[in-house]
C-alpha positions in Angstrom: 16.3 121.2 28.8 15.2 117.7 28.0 16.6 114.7 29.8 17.2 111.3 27.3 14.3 108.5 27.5 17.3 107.0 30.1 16.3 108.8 32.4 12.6 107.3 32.2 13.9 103.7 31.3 15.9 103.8 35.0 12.8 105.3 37.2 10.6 102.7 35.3 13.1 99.6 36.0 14.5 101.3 39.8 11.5 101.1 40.6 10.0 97.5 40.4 13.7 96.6 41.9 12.6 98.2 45.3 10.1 95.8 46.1 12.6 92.9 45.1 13.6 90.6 48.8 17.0 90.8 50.3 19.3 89.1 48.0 17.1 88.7 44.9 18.6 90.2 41.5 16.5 91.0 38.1 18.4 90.7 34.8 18.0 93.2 31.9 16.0 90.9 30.4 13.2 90.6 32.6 13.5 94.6 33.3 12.4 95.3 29.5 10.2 92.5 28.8 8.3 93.7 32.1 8.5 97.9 30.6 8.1 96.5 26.6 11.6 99.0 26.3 15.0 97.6 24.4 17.3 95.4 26.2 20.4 97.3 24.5 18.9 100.5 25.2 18.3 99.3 29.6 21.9 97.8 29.4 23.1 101.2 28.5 21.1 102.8 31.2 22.6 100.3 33.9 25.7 100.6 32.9 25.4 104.4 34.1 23.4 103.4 36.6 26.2 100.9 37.8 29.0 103.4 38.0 26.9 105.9 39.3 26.4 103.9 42.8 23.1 103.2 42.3 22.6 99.5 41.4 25.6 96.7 41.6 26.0 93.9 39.5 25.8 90.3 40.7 27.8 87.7 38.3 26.6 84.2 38.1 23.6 82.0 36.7 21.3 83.2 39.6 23.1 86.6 39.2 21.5 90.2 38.1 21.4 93.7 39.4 20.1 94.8 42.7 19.8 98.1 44.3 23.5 99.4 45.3 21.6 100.9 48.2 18.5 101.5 49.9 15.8 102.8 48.2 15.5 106.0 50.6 19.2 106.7 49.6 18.9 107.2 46.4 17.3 110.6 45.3 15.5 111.5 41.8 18.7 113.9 41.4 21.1 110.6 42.0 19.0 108.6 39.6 19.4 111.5 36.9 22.6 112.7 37.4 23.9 108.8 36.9 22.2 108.8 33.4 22.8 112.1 32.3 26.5 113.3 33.8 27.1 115.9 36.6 27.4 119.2 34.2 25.3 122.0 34.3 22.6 122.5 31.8 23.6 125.4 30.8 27.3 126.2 29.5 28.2 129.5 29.4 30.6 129.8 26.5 31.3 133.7 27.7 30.5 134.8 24.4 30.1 138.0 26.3 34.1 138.5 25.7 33.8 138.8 21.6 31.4 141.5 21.3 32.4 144.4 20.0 31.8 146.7 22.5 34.1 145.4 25.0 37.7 146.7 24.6 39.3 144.7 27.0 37.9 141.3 27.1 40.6 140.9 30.3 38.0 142.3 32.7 35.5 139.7 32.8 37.8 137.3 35.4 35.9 135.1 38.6 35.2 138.8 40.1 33.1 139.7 37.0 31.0 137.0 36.2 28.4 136.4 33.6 24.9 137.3 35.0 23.4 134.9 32.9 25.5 132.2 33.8 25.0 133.0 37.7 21.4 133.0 37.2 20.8 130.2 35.5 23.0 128.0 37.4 21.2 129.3 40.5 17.8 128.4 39.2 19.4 124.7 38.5 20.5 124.2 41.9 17.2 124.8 43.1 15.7 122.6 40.1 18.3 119.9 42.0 18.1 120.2 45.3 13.5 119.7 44.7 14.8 116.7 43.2 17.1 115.6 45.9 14.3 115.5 48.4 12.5 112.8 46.8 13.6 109.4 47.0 13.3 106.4 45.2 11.5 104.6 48.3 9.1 107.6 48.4 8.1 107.0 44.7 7.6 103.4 45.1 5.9 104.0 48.7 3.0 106.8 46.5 2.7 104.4 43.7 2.6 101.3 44.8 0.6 102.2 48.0 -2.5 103.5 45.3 -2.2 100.1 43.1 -5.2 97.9 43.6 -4.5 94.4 45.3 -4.9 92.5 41.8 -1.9 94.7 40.5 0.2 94.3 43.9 -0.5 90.3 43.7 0.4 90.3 40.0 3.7 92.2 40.8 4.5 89.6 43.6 3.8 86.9 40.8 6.2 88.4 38.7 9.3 88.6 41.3 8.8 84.7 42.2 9.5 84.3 38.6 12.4 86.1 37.9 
């Protein structure tokens, strides 16, 4: 399992957005020039990260994307699952049904599923719901709370300027 550099790219950019005032919107632009990350790749990202509920677009010359929601509403799992899609992980093909030892491939119906699969999918819901207990506000709250006040000043510098 390996999630896509997306996935990095919107924890990265989410996460300099909580700190933005009521009402204050950050282009793509500023996002990678602030990360040094590709401005088509980040448009990508937000675009997923648009439809996924997590940021909202605002149209206009003062216009940008802002947080959809607060920051202690959106879980690591939200933040992921809006780059990478809902599915499982794993996808059991039931390849289980061609061997050649089974003579009736019929029996292996919702009753009789595949272990594997029902293991698995099990260990990814736990894998899920860890992630669903940290927020996006929790990440910003340990990070930024261990910056020094040079770094927290320069970060306040950089918001009046976007």
């Amino acid at each position: 399992m390996q999630f896509s550099i997306g996935v990095e790219y919107a924890f990265h950019s989410l996460f300099y957005m909580v700190g933005l005032p009521k009402g204050k919107t950050v282009g793509i632009k500023q996002i990678a020039e602030l990360n040094a990350i590709s401005e088509t790749y980040l448009s990508k990202a937000f675009a997923k990260l648009r439809k996924g509920g997590i940021v909202r677009s605002i149209p206009g010359v003062k216009g940008g994307y802002e947080l959809a929601r607060s920051a202690e509403d959106i879980s690591f799992w939200d933040i992921i699952e809006a780059i990478e899609g809902p599915s499982f992980f794993f996808q059991c093909a039931e390849i289980r049904k061609n061997n050649i030892f089974v003579d009736d491939p019929s029996v292996f119906t919702d009753r009789c599923p595949c272990l594997i699969k029902v293991v698995i999918q099990e260990a990814e819901e736990l894998f899920r719901e860890k992630l669903r207990t940290r927020s996006l506000r929790w990440l910003y709250d340990q990070v930024h709370g261990e910056f020094p006040e040079n770094k927290k000043d320069a970060i306040t510098q950089w918001i009046e300027t976007i």
